[in-house]
C-alpha positions as CSV (number, residue, x, y, z in Angstrom):
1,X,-116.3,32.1,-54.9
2,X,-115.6,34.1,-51.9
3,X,-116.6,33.6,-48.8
4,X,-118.2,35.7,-46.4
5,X,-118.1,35.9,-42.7
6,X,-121.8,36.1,-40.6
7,X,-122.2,39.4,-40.5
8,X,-125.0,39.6,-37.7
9,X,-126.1,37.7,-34.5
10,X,-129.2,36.4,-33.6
11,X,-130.5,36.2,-30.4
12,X,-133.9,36.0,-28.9
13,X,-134.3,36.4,-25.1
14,X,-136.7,35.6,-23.1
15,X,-136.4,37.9,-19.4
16,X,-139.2,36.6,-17.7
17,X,-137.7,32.9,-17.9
18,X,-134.7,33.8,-17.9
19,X,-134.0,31.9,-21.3
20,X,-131.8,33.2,-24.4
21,X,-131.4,31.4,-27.6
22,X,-128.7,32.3,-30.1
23,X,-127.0,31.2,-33.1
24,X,-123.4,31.4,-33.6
25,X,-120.5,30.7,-36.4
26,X,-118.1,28.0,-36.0
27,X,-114.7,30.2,-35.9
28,X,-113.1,27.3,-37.0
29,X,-114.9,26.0,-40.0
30,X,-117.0,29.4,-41.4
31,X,-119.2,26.6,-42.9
32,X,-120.9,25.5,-39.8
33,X,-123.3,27.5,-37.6
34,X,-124.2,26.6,-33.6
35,X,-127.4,27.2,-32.0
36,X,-127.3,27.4,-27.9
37,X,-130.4,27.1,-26.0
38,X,-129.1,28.5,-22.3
39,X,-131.5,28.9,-19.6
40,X,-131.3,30.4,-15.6
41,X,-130.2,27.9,-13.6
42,X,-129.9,25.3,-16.3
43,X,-127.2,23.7,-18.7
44,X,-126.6,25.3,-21.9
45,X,-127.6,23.0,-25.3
46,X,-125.4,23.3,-28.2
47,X,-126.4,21.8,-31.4
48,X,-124.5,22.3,-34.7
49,X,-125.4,23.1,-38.3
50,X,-123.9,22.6,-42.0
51,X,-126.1,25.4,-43.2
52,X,-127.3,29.1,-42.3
53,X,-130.9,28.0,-42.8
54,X,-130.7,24.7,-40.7
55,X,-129.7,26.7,-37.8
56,X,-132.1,29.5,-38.2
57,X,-134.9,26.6,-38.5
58,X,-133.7,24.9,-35.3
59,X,-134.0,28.7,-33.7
60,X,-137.1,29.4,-34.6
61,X,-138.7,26.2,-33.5
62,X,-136.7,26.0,-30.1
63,X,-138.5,29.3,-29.7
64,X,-141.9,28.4,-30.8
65,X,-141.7,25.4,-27.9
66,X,-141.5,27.9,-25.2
67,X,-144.6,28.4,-25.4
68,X,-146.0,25.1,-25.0
């Protein structure tokens, strides 16, 4: 089976507090995805992924906590 590079980004920002989440492929192992939480002023979190849809999970709830 062949397999395909990520063909799109996703990143959500946030302007007014200065926060941007975004998920990423591993160039090293096209397997593996990375989702970085970086906010103004702050240190960037990195946590990694075996699957697509464990990363985009981890996105969306990283996002959803911003607003608690």
């Amino acid at each position: 089976m062949a397999c395909r590079p990520f063909a799109f980004g996703v990143r959500l920002r946030d302007k007014g507090r200065g926060r941007t989440v975004r998920v990423l492929q591993d160039r090293r192992d096209p397997s593996r995805y990375r989702v970085e939480d970086s906010r103004r002023g702050g240190k960037t979190q990195r946590r990694e992924h075996g699957s697509l849809a464990g990363a985009l999970s981890d996105l969306a709830s990283s996002w959803r906590k911003r607003l608690h």
